[in-house]
C-alpha positions as CSV (number, residue, x, y, z in Angstrom):
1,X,32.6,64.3,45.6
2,X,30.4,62.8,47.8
3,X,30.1,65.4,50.5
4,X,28.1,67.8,47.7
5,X,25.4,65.7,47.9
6,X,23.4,65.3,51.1
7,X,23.1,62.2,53.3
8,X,19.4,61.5,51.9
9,X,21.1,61.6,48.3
10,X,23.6,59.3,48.8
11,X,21.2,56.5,50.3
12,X,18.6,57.0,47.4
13,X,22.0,56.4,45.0
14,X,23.2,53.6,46.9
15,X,19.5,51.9,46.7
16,X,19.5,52.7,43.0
17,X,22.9,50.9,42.5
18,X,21.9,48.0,44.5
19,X,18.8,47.5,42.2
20,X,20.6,48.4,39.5
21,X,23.4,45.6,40.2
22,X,20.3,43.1,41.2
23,X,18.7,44.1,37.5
24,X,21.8,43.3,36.0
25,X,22.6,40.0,38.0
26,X,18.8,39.2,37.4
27,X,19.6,39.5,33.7
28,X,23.3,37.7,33.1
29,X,22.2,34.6,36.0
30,X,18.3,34.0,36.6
31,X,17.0,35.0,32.6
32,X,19.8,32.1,30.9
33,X,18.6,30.0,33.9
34,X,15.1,30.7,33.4
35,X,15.3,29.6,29.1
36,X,16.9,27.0,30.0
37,X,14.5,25.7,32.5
38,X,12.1,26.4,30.1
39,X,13.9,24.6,27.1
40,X,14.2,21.9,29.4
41,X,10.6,21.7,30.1
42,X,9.7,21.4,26.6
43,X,12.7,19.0,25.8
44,X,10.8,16.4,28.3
45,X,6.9,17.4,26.9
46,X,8.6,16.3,23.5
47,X,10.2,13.1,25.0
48,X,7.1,12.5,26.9
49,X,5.0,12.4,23.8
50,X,7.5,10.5,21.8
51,X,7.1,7.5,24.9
52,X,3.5,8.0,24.1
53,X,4.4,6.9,20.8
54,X,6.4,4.3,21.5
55,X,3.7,2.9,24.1
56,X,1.0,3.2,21.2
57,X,3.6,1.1,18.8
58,X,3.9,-1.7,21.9
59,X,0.4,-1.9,22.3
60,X,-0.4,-2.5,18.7
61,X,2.2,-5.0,18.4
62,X,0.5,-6.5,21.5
63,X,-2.4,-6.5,19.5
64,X,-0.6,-7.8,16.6
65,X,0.5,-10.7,18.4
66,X,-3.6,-11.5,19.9
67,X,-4.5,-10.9,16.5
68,X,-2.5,-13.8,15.0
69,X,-3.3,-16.0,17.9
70,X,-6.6,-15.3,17.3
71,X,-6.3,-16.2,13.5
72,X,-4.4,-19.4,14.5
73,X,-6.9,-20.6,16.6
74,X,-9.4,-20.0,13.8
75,X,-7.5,-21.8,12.1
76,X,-7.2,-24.6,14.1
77,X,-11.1,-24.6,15.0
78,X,-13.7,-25.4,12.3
79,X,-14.8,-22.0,11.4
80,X,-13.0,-22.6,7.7
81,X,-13.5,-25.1,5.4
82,X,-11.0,-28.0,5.4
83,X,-9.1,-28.7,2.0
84,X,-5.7,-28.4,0.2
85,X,-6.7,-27.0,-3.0
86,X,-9.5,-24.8,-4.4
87,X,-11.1,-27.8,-5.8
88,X,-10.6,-30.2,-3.3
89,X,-12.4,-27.5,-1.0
90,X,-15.2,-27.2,-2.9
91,X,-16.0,-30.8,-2.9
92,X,-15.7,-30.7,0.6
93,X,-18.2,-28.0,0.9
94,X,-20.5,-30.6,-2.0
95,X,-19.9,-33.1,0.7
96,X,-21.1,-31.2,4.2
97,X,-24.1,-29.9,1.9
98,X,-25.0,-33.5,1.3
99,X,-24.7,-34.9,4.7
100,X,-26.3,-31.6,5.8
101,X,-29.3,-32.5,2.9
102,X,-29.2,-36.3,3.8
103,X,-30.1,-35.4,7.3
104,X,-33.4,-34.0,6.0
105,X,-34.1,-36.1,3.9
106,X,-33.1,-33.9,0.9
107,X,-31.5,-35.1,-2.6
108,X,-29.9,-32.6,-4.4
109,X,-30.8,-32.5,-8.6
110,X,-27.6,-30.6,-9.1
111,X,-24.6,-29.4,-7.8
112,X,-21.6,-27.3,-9.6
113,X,-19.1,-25.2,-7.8
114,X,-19.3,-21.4,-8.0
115,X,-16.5,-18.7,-8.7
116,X,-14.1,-17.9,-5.8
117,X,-14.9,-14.8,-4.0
118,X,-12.2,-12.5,-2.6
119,X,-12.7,-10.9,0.6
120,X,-10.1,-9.1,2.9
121,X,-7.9,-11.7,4.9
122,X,-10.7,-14.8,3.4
123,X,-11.7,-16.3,0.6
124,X,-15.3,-17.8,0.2
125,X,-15.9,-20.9,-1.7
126,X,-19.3,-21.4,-2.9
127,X,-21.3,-24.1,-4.7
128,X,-24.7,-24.1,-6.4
129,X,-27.1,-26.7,-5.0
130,X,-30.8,-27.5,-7.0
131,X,-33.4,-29.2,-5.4
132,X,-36.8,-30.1,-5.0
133,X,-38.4,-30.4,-0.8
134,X,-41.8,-29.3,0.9
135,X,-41.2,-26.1,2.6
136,X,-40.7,-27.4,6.1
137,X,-37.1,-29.3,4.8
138,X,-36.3,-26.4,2.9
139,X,-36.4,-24.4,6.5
140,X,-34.4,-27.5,8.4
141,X,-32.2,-27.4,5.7
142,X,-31.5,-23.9,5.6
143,X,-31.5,-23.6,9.4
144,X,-29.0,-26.8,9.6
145,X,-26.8,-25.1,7.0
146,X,-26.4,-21.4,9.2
147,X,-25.6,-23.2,12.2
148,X,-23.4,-25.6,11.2
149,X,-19.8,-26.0,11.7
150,X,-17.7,-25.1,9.2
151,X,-19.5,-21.6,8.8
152,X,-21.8,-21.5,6.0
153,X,-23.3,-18.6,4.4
154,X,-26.6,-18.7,2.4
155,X,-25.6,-15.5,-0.2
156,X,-29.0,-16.2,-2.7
157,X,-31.9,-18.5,-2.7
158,X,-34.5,-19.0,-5.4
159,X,-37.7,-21.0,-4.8
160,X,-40.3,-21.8,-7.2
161,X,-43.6,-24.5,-7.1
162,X,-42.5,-27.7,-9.0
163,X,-46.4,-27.6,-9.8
164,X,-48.3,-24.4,-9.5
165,X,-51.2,-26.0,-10.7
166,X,-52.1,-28.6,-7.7
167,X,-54.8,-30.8,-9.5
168,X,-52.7,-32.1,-12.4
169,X,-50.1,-33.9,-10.1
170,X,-51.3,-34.6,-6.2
171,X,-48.0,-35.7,-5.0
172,X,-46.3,-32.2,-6.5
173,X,-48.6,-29.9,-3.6
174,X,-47.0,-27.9,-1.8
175,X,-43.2,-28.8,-3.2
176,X,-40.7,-26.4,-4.2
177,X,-38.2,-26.3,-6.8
178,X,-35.3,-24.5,-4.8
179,X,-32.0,-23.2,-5.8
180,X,-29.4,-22.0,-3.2
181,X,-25.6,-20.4,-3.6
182,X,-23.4,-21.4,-0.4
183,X,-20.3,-20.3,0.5
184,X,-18.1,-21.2,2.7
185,X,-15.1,-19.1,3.9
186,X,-11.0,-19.9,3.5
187,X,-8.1,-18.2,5.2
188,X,-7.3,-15.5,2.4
189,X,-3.6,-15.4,1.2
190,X,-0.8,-13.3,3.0
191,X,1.2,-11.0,0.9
């Protein structure tokens, strides 16, 4: 059967059955091999990007953990206000604002404790002082009372003449009837 078919023939046939047979090994061996490179590939993209998540979860609960030694040590410093109830904190606060007043040679008129204020992870204590000082104590006293440890925060301030009318009352020049809310801040409650 082969003899029909010249010499030429056959070794054009013979070439087309050796592709032929390479086309077929190509598709039962290299093609399964090839998807299954390529499911492999994507097997480790996914795994790599679920480390990534895993590295973002350790390094948030790294951050976690500064976080809380970080509110620890603001608890331990004197950045809050020092007391074991509501009330016994506000009188604290009464107190620091006296010595604070004393110092500048202020006397408070008034004092009465204010509402608590929620804020996230504090709580701010506040009182009302009322007063009556030349303007240069009212800046000591207001400079004395930002900078001073425990942190306190001036939140309104109202300031009127004791005397607007100088001539009547001499000693009542240039005094100042002045009202102020401070608040101090408390570690807020967990949960």
């Amino acid at each position: 059967m082969t003899g029909q078919f010249s010499k030429r023939v056959r070794q054009v046939a013979a070439v087309a059955m050796l592709v032929l047979a390479l086309c077929l090994f190509g598709l039962m061996a290299v093609v399964p091999l090839a998807a299954h490179v390529a499911a492999l590939q994507a097997q480790i993209e996914t795994q790599r990007t679920l480390l990534g998540r895993f590295e973002q979860v350790a390094t948030r609960q790294s951050e976690a953990t500064e976080h809380d030694r970080i509110g620890r040590d603001a608890l331990s410093s004197a950045a809050y206000l020092k007391g074991e109830s509501e009330a016994l904190t506000a009188a604290g606060l009464q107190a620091v604002l006296a010595e604070v007043a004393a110092a500048n040679r202020v006397r408070f008129h008034s004092t009465r404790a204010l509402p608590v204020r929620e804020r996230p992870e504090m709580r701010l204590i506040g009182v009302r002082v009322q007063f009556n000082a030349d303007i240069e104590q009212v800046r000591a006293l207001l400079h004395r009372i930002e900078t001073s440890r425990p942190f306190l925060f001036v939140e309104a301030m109202q300031t009127q003449p004791v005397s607007p009318y100088s001539k009547r009352d001499p000693e009542q020049t240039g005094v100042l009837d002045v009202r102020l809310d401070v608040f101090g801040a408390i570690p807020g409650k967990k949960g």
